[in-house]
N, C-alpha and C positions, 0 to 999 in steps of 0.2 A: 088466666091460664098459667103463665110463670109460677105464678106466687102458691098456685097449689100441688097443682101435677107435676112444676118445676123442683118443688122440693122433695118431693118421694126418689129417693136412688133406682136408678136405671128406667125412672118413670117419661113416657116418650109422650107429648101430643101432636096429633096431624090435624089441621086443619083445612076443611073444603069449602066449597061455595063460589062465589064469583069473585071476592076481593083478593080471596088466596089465589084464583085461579089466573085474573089479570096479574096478579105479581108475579104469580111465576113465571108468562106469558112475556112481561114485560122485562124480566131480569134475561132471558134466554135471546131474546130480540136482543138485548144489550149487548149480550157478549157475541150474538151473531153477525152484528151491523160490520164492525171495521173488518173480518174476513170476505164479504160479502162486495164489499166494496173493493179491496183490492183486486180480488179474482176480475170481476168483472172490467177494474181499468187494466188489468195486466191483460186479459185477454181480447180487450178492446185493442192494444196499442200491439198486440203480437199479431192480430187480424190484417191492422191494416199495414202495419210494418212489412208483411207475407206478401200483402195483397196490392203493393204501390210503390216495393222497394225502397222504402223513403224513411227515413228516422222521423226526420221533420214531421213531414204528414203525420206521422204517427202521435206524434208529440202534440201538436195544433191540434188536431180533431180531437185529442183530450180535453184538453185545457180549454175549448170551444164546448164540450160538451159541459163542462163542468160549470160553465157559466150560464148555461139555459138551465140546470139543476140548480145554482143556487139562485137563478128569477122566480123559480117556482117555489122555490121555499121564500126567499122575501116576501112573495105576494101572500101567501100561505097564511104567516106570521103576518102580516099588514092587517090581513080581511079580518082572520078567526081570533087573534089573540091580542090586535089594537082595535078591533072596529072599520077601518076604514072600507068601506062602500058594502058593510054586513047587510044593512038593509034591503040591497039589490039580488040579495040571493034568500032574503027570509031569515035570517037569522040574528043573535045579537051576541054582541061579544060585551068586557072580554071573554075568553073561553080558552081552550086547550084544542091540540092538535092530536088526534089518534095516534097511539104510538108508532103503529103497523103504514102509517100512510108517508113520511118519509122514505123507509128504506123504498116500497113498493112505488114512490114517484121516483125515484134514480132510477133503478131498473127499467121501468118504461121507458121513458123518458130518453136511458143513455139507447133504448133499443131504436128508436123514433129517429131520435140525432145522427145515429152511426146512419141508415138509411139515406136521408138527405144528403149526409156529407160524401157518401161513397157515389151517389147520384153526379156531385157537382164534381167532386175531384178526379172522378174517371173522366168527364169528356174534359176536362181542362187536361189530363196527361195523354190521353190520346191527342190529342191537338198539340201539346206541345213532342210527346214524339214522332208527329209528322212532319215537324219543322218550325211547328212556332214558336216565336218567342215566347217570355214566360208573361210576358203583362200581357198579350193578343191572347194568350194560351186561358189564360185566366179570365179577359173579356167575354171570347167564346164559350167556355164552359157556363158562365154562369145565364148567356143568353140562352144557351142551348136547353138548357136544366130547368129555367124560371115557370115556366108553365106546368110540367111533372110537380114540380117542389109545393108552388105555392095550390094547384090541385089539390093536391094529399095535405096538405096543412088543411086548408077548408075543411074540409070531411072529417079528418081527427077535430078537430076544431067542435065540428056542428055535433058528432057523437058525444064531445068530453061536456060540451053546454047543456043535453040533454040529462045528465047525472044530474045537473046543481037546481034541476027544478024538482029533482026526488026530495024528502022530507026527512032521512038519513042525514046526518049529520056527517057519516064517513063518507055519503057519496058526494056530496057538499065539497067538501076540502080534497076530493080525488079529485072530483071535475075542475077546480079552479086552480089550479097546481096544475096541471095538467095542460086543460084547455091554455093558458095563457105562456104556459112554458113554450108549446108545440107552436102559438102565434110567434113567439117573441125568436123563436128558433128559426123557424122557415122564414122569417121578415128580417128581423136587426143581425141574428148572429150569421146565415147562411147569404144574405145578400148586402151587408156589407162590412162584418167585422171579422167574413172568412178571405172575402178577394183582396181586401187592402194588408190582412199579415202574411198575403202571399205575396200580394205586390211588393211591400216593403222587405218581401225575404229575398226574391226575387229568384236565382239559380238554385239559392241554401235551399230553397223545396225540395230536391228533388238528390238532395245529399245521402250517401250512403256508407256509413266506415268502411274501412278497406277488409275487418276480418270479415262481415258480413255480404259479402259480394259474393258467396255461393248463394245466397237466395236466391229461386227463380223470377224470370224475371217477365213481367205479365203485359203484354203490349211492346213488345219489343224493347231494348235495351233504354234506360233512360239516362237521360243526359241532355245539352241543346245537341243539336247536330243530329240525333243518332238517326232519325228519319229527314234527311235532308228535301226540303219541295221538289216539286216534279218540276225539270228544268223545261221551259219551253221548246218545243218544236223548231227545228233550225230551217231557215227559209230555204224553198227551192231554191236552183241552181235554177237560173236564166240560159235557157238552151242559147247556142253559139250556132248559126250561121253560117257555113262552109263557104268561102270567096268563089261569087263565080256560080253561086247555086238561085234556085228560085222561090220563093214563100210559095 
């Protein structure tokens, strides 16, 4: 095509079909991907930044999301493009990963994540602005939350299993991306790699710059103290006996 229609002056060829039609498909996802991604962590971390008054929060429930995103690409790349446990799903590698199944497991994925972690970090902040401290506050929330969490994992879980016995190749690598991100989310990152960088943050949770302090503020003011315990009930008085009287 160059060599002929390329040399006639102002001579123009279009080319159609599927190969032209994935490239173009695939050059447009390229430049669409890093837009695509910032919005969604910038409005990830302004949601919960709104929504918990906390920078921190804000910050960790990224940097937690992004690590069940890149489990699900590790495995992704493990299964489809080394082999490793291809057989268990029918398929054989090596192979390649659909272009479109990246960006579309972040997006799920961070929607999935944000869920869970709003689950567990609300009853940890109500609890701690009731008076708890921040390691009780944090013990609580995540006994409170563990039945909701790992419920809704199941079930995404048994839905994303149900793709990877279709004979699509794209529902293949949605399901195992997916299915295994949502396990590895609600188990390793939500019960124990979110309570211990709190634990270890410990107060810095619940940190707020000072110009940002007209944020509303959702559960009452946060800080330790700011809902101090219900103080016990002060004993009766022992009635007194007049001299001289009779029971």
């Amino acid at each position: 095509m160059p060599a002929t229609v390329g040399k006639i002056p102002g001579g123009e060829a279009l080319v159609g079909g599927n190969l032209a039609g994935n490239n173009d498909f695939n050059n447009q996802l390229q430049h669409g991907i890093v837009p695509v991604f910032l919005f969604v962590l910038g409005i990830t971390f302004i949601l919960m930044l709104v929504a918990f008054s906390s920078i921190t929060i804000a910050a960790t429930t990224i940097g937690l999301n992004l690590l069940s995103v890149g489990a699900a690409y590790g495995v992704m790349v493990a299964v489809f493009q080394h082999g490793w446990g291809a057989g268990l799903i029918g398929t054989t590698a090596p192979g390649a990963i659909e272009s479109w199944i990246p960006l579309f497991v972040f997006v799920v994925l961070f929607g999935l994540s944000m869920d869970y972690n709003v689950f567990v970090v609300s009853r940890i902040k109500e609890a701690h602005d009731r008076g708890m401290a921040t390691e009780q506050a944090i013990a609580h929330g995540i006994r409170a939350t563990a039945g909701v969490v790992t419920s809704a994992a199941v079930i995404m879980v048994a839905v994303f299993a149900v793709f990877g016995t279709l004979s699509l190749m794209d529902f293949k690598q949605l399901s195992v991306g997916l299915a295994v991100a949502v396990l590895l989310d609600a188990t390793v990152v939500r019960g124990v790699l979110l309570p211990s960088v709190m634990t270890l943050l410990g107060d810095r949770n619940w940190y707020l710059p000072r110009w940002l302090s007209r944020l509303p503020k959702h559960g009452g003011p946060a800080g330790p103290g700011a809902f101090p315990a219900p103080a016990e009930p002060a004993p009766e008085p022992t009635p007194v006996t007049p001299p001289g009287s009779h029971a």
